[in-house]
RODO-2510 file (C-alpha; in nm, 4 decimals, decimal comma):
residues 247
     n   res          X          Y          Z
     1     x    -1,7517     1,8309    -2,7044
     2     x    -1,4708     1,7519    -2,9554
     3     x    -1,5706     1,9014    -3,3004
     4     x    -1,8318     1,7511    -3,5235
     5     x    -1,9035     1,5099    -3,2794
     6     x    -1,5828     1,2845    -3,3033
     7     x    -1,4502     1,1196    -3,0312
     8     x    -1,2007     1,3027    -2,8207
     9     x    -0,8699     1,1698    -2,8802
    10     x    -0,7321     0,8519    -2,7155
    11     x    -0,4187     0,9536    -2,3627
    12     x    -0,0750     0,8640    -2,4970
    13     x    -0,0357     0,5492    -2,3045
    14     x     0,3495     0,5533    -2,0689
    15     x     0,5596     0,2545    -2,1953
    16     x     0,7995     0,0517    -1,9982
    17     x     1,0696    -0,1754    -2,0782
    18     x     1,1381    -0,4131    -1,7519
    19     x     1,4281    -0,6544    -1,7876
    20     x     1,5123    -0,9308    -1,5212
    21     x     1,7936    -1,0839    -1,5848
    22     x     2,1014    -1,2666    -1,4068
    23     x     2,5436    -1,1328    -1,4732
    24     x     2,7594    -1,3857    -1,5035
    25     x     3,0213    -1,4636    -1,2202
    26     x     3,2757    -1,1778    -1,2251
    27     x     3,1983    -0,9752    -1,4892
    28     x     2,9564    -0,7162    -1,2899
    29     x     3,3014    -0,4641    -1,3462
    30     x     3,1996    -0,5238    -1,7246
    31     x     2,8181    -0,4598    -1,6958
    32     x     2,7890    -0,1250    -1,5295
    33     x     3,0994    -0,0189    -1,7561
    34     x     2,8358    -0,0665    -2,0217
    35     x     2,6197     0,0559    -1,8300
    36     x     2,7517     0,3806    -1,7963
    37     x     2,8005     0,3843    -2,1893
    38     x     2,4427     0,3404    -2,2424
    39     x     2,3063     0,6060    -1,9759
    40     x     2,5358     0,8589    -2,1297
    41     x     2,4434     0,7544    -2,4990
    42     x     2,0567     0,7688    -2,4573
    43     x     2,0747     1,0994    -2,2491
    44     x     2,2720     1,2760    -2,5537
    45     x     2,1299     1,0770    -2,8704
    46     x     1,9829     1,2891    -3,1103
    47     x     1,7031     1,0868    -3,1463
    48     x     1,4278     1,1460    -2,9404
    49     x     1,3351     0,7706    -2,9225
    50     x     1,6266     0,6837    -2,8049
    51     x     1,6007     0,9086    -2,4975
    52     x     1,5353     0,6337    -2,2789
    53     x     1,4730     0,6836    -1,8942
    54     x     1,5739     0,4755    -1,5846
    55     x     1,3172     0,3742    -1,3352
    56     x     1,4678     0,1670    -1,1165
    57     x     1,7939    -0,0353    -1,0938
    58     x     1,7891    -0,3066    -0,8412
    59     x     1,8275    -0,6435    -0,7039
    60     x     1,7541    -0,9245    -0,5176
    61     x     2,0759    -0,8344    -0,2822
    62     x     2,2718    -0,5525    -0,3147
    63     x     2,5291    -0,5175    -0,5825
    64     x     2,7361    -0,2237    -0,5528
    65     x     2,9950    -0,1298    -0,7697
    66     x     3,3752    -0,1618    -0,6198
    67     x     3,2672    -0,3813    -0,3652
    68     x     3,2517    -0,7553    -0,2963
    69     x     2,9844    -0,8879    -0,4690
    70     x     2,7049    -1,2135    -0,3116
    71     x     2,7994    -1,5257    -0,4377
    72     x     2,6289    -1,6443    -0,6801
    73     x     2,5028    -1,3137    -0,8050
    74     x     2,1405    -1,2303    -0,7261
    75     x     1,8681    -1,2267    -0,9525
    76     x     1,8375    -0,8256    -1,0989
    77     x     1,6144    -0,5949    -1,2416
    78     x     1,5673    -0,3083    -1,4056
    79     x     1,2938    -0,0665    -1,5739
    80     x     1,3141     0,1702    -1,8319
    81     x     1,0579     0,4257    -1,9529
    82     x     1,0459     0,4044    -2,3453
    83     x     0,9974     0,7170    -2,5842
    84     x     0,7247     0,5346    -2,7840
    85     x     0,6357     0,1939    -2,8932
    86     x     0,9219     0,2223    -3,1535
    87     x     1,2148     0,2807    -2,8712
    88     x     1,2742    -0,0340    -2,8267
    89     x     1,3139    -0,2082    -3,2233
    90     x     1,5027     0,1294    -3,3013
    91     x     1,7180     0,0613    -2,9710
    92     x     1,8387    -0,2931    -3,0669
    93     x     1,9131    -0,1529    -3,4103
    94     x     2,1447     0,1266    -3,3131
    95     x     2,2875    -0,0712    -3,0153
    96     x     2,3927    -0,3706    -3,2021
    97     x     2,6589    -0,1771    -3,3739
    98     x     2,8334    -0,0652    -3,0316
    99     x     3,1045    -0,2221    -2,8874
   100     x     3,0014    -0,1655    -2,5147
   101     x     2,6807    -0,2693    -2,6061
   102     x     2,8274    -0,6287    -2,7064
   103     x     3,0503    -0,6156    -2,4277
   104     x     2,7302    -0,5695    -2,1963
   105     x     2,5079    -0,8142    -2,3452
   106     x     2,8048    -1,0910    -2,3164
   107     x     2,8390    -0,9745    -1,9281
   108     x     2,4622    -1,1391    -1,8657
   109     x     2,4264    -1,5097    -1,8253
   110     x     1,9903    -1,4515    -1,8674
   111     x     1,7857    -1,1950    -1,9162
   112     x     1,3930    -1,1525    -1,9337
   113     x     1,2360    -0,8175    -2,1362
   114     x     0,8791    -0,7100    -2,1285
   115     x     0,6865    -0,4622    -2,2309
   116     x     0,4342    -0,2600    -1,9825
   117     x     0,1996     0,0236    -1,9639
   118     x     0,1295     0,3005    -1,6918
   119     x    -0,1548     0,1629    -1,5325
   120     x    -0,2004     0,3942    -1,2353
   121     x    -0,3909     0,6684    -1,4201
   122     x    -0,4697     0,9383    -1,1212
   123     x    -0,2251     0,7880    -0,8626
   124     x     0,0493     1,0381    -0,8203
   125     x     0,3959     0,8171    -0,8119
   126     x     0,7238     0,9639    -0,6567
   127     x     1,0398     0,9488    -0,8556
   128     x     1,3406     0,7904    -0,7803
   129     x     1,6070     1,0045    -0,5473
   130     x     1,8631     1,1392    -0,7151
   131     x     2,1367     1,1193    -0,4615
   132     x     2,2354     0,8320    -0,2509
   133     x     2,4582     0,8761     0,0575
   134     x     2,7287     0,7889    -0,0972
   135     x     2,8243     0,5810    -0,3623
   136     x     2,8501     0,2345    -0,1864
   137     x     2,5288     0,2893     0,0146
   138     x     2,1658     0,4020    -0,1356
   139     x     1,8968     0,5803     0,1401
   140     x     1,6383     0,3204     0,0183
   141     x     1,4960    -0,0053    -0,0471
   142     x     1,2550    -0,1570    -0,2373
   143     x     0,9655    -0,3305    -0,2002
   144     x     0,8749    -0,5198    -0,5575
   145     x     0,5260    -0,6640    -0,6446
   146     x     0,3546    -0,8861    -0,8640
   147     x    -0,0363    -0,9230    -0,8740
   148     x    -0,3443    -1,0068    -1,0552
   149     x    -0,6715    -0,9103    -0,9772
   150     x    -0,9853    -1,1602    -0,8630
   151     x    -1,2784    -1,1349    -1,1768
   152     x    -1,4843    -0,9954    -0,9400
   153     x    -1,2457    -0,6835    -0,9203
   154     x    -1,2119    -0,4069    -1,1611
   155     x    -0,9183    -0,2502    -1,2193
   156     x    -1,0980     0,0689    -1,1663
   157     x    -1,1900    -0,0409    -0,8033
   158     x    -0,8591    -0,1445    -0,7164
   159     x    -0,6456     0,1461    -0,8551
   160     x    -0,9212     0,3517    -0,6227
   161     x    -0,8130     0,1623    -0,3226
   162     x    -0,4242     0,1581    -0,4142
   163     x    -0,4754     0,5297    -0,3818
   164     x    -0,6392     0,5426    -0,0177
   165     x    -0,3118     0,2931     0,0392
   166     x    -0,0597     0,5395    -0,1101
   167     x    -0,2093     0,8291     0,0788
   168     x    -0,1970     0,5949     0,4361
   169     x     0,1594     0,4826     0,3949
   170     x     0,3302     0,8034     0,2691
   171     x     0,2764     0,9075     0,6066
   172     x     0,4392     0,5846     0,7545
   173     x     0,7243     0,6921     0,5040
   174     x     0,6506     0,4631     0,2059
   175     x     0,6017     0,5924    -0,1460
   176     x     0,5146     0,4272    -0,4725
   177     x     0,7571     0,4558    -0,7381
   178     x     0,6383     0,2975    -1,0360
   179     x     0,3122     0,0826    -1,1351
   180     x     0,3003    -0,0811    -1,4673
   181     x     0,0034    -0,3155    -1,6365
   182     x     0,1376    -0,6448    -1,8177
   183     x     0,1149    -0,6347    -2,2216
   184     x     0,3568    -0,8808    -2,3163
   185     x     0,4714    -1,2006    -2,0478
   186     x     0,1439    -1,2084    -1,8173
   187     x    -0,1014    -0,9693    -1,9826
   188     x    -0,3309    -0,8892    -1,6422
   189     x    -0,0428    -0,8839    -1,4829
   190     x    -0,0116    -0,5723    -1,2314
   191     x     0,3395    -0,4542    -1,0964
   192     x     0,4317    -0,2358    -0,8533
   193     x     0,7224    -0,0649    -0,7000
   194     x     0,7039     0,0538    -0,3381
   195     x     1,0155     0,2676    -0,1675
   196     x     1,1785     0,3749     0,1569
   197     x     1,4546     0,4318     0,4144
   198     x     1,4461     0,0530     0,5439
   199     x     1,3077    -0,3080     0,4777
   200     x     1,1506    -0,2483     0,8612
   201     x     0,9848     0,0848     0,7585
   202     x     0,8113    -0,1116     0,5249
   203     x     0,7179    -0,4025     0,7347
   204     x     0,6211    -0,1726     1,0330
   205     x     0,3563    -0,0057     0,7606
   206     x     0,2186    -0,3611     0,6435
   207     x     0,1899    -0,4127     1,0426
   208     x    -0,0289    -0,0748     1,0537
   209     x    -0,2137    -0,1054     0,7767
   210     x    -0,3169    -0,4675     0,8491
   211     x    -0,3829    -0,4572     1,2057
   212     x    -0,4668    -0,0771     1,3202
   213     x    -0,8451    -0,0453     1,3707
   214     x    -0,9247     0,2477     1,1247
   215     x    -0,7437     0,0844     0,9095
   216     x    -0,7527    -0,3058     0,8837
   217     x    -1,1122    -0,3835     0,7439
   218     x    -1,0488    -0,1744     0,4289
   219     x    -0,7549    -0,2878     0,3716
   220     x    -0,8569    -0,6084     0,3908
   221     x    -1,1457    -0,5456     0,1635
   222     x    -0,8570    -0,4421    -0,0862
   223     x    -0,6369    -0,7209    -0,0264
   224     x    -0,9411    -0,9659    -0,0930
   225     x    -0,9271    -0,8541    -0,4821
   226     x    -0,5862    -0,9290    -0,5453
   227     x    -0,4238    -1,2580    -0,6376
   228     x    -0,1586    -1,4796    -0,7043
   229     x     0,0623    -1,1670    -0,5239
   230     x     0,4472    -1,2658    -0,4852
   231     x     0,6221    -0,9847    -0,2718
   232     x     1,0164    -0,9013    -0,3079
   233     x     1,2680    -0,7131    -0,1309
   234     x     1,5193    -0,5257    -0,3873
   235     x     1,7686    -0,2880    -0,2903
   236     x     1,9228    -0,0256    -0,5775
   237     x     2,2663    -0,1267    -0,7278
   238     x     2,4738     0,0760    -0,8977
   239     x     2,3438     0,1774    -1,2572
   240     x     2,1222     0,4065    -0,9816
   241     x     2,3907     0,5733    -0,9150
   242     x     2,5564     0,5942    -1,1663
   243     x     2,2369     0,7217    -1,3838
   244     x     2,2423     1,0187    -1,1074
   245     x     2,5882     1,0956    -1,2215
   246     x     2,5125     1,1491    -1,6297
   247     x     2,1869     1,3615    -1,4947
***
């Protein structure tokens, strides 16, 4: 028991930054030149809360540096683990005074930030790969979600059963990457960010898990707490890669 009967002290939450946002026509060159800028300013900052950390890098369809590009240019997204709650007004501060910075911000035609929470507390996530097989071509894809749960559903019960998932679909050679609760935009808002080799590794596991006998009633079961659930394929682009280059 803590001393003299206080409470014991409250977990340091983990704080996200996610940011959807479209580039303008033609200037992706532009945007992972500042790209690269940032990534190598935040990993050798002296400031600790400016130490930020990328996630995940991706998009709607794949946008690769030094190669043609989809016309228009897909809807993107990234996410960024923050220091602390301060990262982000002490980020905009220092940033505004860069050059590349500008240069970035002028490359996007929209963007969307906002501000999340670990909310997986016990569920073991796996972190990004650090190599792809070669510069033009990640060894993944992405599977992006966006959920709420029914009233009748803790959160509690449903990160329980999100863990029975992970363990039944690492096998099948999917792996969560990130899971983060909603504090600003939707606040019950629950994302999360499955990986693997292919778009049909993934299907082939929904397959199993919704229609394999020991499987399919419980995951059912889990599936009948969750709603308003939108479901995207994203595939990494190239601030992946090149954030595996300034590690």
């Amino acid at each position: 028991m803590p001393p003299n009967g206080s409470d014991p002290p409250i977990a340091k939450p983990t704080i996200f930054l996610r940011n959807k946002f479209h580039i303008k026509p033609g200037l992706h060159a532009r945007f992972f030149a500042g790209k690269r800028e940032f990534l190598t300013f935040t990993k050798h900052v002296s400031n600790p809360k400016l130490n930020l950390r990328l996630v995940a890098a991706c998009g709607q369809e794949p946008v690769i540096r030094d190669t043609p590009t989809p016309v228009p240019l897909p809807p993107m997204m990234q996410i960024w683990s923050l220091p602390d709650w301060g990262s982000l007004y002490e980020g905009m501060y220092e940033f505004s005074e860069m050059d590349w910075y500008n240069k970035e911000v002028q490359s996007l035609q929209s963007e969307y930030q906002d501000l999340l929470v670990g909310a997986g507390q016990g569920i073991e996530t796996s972190p990004r790969p650090q190599h792809w097989d070669d510069k033009w071509t990640p060894s993944y894809v992405y599977l992006y979600e966006e959920f709420q749960l029914n009233p009748v559903t803790t959160k509690l019960q449903h990160l329980r059963e999100l863990n029975w998932l992970l363990e039944q679909v690492k096998e099948l050679g999917c792996y969560l990457q990130w899971i983060g609760g909603g504090i600003t935009g939707i606040p019950a808002q629950i994302s999360v960010l499955w990986r693997a080799r292919s778009v049909s590794v993934i299907k082939d596991a929904h397959r199993t898990m919704a229609y394999e006998p020991q499987f399919a009633e419980r995951y059912a079961n889990m599936m009948l707490g969750v709603r308003n659930l939108t479901q995207t394929f994203m595939y990494p682009e190239s601030t992946e890669y090149i954030d595996n280059e300034e590690t």
